[in-house]
PDB file of N, CA, C, O and CB in Angstrom:
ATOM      1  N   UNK A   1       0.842  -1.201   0.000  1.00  0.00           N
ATOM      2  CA  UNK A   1       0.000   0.000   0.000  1.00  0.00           C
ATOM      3  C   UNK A   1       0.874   1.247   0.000  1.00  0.00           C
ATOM      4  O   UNK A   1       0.670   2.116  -0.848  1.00  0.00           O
ATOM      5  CB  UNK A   1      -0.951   0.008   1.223  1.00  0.00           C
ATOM      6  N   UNK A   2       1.693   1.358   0.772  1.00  0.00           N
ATOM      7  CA  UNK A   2       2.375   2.378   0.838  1.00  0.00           C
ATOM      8  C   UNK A   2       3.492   2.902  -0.471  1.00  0.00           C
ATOM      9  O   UNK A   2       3.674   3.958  -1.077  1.00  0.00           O
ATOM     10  CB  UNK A   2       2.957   2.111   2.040  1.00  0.00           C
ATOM     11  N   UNK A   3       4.075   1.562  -0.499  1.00  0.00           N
ATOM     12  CA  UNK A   3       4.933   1.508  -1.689  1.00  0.00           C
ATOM     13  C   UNK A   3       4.137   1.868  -3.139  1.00  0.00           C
ATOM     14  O   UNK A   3       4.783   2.339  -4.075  1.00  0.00           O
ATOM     15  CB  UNK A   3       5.555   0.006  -1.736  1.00  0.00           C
ATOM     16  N   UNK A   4       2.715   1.615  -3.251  1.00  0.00           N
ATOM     17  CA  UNK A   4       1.976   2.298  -4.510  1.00  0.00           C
ATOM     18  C   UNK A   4       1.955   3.755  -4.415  1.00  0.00           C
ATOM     19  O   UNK A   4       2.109   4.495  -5.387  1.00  0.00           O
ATOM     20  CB  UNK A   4       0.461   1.843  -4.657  1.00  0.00           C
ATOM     21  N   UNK A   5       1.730   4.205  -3.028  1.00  0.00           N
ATOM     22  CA  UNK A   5       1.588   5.650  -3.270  1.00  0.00           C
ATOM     23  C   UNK A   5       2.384   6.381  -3.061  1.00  0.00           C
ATOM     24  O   UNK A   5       2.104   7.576  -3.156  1.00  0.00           O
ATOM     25  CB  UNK A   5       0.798   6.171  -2.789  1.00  0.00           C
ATOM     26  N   UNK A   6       3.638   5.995  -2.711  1.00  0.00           N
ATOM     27  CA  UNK A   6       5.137   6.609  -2.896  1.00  0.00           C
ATOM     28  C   UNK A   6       5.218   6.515  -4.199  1.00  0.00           C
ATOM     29  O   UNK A   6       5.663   7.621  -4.506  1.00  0.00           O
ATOM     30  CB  UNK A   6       6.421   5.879  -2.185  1.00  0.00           C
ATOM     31  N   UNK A   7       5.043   5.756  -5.433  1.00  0.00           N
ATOM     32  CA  UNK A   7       5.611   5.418  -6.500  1.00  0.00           C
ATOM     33  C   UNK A   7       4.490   6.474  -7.102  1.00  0.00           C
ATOM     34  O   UNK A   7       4.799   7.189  -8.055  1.00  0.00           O
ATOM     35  CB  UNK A   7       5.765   3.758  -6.909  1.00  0.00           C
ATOM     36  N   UNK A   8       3.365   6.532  -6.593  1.00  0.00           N
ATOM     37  CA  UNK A   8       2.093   7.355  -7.439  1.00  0.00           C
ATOM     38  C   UNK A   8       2.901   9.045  -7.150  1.00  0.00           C
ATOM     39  O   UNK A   8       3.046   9.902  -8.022  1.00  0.00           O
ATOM     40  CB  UNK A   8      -0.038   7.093  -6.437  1.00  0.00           C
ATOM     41  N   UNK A   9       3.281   9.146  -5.859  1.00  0.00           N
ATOM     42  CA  UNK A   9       3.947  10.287  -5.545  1.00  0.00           C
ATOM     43  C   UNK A   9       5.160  10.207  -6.995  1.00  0.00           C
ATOM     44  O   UNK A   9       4.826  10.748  -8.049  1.00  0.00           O
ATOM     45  CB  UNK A   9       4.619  10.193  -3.747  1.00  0.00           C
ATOM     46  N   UNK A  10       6.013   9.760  -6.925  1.00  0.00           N
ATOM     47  CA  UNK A  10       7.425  10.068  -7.787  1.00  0.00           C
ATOM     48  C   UNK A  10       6.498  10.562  -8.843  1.00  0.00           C
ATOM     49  O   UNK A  10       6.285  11.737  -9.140  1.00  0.00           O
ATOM     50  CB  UNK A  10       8.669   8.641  -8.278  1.00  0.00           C
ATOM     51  N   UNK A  11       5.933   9.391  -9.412  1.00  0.00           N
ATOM     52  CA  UNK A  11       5.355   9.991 -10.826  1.00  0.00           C
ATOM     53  C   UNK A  11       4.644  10.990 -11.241  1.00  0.00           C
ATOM     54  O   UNK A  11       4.388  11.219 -12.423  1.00  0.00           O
ATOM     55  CB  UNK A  11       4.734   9.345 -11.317  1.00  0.00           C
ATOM     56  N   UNK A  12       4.178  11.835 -10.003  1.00  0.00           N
ATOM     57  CA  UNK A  12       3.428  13.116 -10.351  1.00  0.00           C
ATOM     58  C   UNK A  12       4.731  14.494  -9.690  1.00  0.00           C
ATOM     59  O   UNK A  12       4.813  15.720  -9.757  1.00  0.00           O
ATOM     60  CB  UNK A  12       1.524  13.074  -9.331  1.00  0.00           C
ATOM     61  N   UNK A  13       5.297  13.711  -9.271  1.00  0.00           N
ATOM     62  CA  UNK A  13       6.739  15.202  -9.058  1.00  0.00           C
ATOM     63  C   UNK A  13       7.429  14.747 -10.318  1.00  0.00           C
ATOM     64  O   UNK A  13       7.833  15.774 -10.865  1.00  0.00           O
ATOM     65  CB  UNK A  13       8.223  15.151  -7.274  1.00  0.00           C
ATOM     66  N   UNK A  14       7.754  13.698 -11.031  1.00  0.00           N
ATOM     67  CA  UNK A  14       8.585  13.573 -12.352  1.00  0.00           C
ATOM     68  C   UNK A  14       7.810  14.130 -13.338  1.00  0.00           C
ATOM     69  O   UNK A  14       8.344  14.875 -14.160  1.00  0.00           O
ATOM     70  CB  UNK A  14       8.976  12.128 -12.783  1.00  0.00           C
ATOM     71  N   UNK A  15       6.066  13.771 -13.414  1.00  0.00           N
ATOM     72  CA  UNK A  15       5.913  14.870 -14.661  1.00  0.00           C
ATOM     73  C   UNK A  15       5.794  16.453 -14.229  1.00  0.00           C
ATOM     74  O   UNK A  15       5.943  17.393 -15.008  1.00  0.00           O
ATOM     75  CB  UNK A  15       4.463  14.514 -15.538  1.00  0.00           C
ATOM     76  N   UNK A  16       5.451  16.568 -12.628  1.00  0.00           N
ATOM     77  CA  UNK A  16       5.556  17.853 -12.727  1.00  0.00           C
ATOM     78  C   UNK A  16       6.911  18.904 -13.376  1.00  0.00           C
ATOM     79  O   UNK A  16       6.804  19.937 -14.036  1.00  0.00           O
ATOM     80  CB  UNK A  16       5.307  18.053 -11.482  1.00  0.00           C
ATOM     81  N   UNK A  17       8.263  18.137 -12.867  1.00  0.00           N
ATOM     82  CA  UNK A  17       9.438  18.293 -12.941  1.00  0.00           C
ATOM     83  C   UNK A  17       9.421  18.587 -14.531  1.00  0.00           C
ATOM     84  O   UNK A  17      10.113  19.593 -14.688  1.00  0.00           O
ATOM     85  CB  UNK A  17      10.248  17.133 -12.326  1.00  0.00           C
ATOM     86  N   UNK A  18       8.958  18.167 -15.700  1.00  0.00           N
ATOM     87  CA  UNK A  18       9.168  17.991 -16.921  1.00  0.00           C
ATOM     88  C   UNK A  18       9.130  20.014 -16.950  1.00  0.00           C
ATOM     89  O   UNK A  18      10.048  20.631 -17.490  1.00  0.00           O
ATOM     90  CB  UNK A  18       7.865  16.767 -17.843  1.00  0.00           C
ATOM     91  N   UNK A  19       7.897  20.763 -16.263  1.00  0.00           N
ATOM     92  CA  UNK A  19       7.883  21.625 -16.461  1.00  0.00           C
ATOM     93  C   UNK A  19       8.625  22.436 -15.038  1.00  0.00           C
ATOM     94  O   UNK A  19       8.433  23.651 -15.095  1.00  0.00           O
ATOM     95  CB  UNK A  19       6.666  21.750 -16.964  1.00  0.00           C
ATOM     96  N   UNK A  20       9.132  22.155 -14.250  1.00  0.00           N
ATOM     97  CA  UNK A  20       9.726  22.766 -13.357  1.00  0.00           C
ATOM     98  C   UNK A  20      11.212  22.089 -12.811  1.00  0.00           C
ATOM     99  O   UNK A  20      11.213  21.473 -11.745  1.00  0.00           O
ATOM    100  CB  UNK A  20       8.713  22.895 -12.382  1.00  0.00           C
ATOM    101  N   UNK A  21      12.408  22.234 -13.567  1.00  0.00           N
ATOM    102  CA  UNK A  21      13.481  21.086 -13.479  1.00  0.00           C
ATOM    103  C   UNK A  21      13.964  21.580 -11.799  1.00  0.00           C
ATOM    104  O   UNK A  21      14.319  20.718 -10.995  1.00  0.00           O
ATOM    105  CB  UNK A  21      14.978  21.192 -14.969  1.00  0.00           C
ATOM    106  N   UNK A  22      13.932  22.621 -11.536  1.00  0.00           N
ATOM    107  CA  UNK A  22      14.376  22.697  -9.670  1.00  0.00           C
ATOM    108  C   UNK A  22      13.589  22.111  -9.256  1.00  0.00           C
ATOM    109  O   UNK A  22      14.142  21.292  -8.522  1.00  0.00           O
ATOM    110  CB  UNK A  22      14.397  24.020  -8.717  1.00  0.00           C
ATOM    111  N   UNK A  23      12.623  21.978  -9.237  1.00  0.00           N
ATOM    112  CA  UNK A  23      11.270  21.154  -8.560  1.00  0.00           C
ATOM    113  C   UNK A  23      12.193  19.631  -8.416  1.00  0.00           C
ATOM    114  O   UNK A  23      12.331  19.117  -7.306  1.00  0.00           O
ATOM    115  CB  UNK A  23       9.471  21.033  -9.897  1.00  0.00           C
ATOM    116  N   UNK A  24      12.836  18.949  -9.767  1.00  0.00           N
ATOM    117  CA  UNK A  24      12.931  17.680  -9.775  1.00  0.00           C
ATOM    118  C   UNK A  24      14.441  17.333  -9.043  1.00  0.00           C
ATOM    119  O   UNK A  24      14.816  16.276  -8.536  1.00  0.00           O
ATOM    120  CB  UNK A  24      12.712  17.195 -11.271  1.00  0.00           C
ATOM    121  N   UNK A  25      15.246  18.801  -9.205  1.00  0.00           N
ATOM    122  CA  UNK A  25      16.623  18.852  -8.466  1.00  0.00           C
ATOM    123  C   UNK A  25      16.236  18.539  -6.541  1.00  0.00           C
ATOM    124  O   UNK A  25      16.688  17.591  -5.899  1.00  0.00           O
ATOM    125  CB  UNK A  25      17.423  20.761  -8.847  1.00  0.00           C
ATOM    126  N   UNK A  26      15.521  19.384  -6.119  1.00  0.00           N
ATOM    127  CA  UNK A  26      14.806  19.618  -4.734  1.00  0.00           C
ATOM    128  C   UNK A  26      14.594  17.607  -4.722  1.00  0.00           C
ATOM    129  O   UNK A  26      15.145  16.894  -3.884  1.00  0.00           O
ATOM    130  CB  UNK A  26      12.890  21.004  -4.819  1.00  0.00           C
ATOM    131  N   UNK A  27      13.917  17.216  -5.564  1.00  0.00           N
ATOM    132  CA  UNK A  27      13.534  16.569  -4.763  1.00  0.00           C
ATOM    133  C   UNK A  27      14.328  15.261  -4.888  1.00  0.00           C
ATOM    134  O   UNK A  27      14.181  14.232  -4.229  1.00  0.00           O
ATOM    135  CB  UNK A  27      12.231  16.565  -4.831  1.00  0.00           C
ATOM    136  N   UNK A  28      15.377  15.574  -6.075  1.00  0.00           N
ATOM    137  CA  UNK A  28      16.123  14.397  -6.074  1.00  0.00           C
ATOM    138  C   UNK A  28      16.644  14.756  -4.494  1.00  0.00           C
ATOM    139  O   UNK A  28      16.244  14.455  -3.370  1.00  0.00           O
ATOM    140  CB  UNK A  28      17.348  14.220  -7.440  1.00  0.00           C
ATOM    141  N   UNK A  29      17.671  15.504  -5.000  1.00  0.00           N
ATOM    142  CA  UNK A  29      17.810  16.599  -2.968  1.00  0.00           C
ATOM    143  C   UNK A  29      17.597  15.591  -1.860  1.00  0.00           C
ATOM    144  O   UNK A  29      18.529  15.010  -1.303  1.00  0.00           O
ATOM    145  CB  UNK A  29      16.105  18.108  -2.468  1.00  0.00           C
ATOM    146  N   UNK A  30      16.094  15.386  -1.520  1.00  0.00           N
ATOM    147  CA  UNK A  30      15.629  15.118  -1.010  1.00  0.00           C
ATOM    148  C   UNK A  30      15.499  13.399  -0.594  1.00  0.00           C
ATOM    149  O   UNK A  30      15.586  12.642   0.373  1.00  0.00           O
ATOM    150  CB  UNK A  30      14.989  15.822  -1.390  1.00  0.00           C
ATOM    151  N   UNK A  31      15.297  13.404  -1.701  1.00  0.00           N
ATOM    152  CA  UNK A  31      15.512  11.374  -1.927  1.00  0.00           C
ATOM    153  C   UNK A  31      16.622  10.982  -1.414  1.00  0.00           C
ATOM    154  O   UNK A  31      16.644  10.006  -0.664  1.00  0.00           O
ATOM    155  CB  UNK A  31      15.692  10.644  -3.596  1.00  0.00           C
ATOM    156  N   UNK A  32      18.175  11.953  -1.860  1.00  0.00           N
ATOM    157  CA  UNK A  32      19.687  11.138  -1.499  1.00  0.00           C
ATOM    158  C   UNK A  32      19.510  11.259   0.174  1.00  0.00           C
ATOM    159  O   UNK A  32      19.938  10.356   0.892  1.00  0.00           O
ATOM    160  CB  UNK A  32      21.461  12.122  -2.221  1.00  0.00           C
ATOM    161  N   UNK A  33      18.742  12.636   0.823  1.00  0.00           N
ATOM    162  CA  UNK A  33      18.981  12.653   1.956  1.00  0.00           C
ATOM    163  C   UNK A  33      18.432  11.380   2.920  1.00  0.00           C
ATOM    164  O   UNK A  33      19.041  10.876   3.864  1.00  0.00           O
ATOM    165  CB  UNK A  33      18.564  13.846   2.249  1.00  0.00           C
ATOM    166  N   UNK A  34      17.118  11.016   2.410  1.00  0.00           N
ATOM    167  CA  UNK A  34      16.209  10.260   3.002  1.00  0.00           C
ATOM    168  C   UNK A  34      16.653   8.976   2.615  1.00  0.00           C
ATOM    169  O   UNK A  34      16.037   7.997   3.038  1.00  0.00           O
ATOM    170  CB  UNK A  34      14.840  10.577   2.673  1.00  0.00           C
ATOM    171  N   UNK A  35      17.717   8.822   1.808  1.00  0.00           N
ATOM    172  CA  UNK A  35      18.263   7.438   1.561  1.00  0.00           C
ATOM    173  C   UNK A  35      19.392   7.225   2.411  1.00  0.00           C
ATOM    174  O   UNK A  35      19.782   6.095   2.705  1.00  0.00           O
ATOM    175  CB  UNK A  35      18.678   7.200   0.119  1.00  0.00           C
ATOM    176  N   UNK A  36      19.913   8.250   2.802  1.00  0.00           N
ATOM    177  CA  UNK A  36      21.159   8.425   3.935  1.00  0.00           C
ATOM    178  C   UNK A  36      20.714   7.809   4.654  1.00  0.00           C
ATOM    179  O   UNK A  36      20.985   6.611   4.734  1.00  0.00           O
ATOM    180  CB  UNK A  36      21.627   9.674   4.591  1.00  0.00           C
ATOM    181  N   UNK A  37      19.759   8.495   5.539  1.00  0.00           N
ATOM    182  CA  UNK A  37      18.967   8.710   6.784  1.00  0.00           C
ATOM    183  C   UNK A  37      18.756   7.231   7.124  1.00  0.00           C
ATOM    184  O   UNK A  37      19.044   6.641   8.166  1.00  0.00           O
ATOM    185  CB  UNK A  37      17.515   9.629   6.597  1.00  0.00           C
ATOM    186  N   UNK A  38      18.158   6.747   5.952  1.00  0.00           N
ATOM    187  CA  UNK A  38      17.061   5.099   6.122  1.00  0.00           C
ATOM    188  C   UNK A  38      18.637   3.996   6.362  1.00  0.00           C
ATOM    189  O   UNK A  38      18.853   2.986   7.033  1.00  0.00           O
ATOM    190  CB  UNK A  38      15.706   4.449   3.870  1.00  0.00           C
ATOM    191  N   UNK A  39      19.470   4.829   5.437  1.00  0.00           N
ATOM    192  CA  UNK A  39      20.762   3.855   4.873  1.00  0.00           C
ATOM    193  C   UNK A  39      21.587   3.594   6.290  1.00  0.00           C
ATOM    194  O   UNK A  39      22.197   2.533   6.422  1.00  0.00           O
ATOM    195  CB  UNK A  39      21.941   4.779   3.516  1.00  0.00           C
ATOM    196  N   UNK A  40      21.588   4.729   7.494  1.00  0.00           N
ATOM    197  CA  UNK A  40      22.490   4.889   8.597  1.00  0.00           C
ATOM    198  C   UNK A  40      21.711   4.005   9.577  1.00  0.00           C
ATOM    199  O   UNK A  40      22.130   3.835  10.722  1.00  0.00           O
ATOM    200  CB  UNK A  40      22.765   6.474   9.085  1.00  0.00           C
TER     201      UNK A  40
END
């Protein structure tokens, strides 16, 4: 369940990103941090 709507999430910040590329920088950003975080 969760894992669908994380993935439903990416895919509506990736097409948003098509028209806003900082939008998609931020949130890559965001992903490496939260992959740290989960990774430590």
């Amino acid at each position: 369940m969760f894992v669908t709507a994380f993935l439903k999430k990416v895919q509506n910040l990736v097409s948003f990103g098509r028209f806003n590329k900082k939008g998609v920088h931020t949130f890559v950003n965001n992903y490496k941090r939260v992959g740290k975080n989960s990774a430590s």
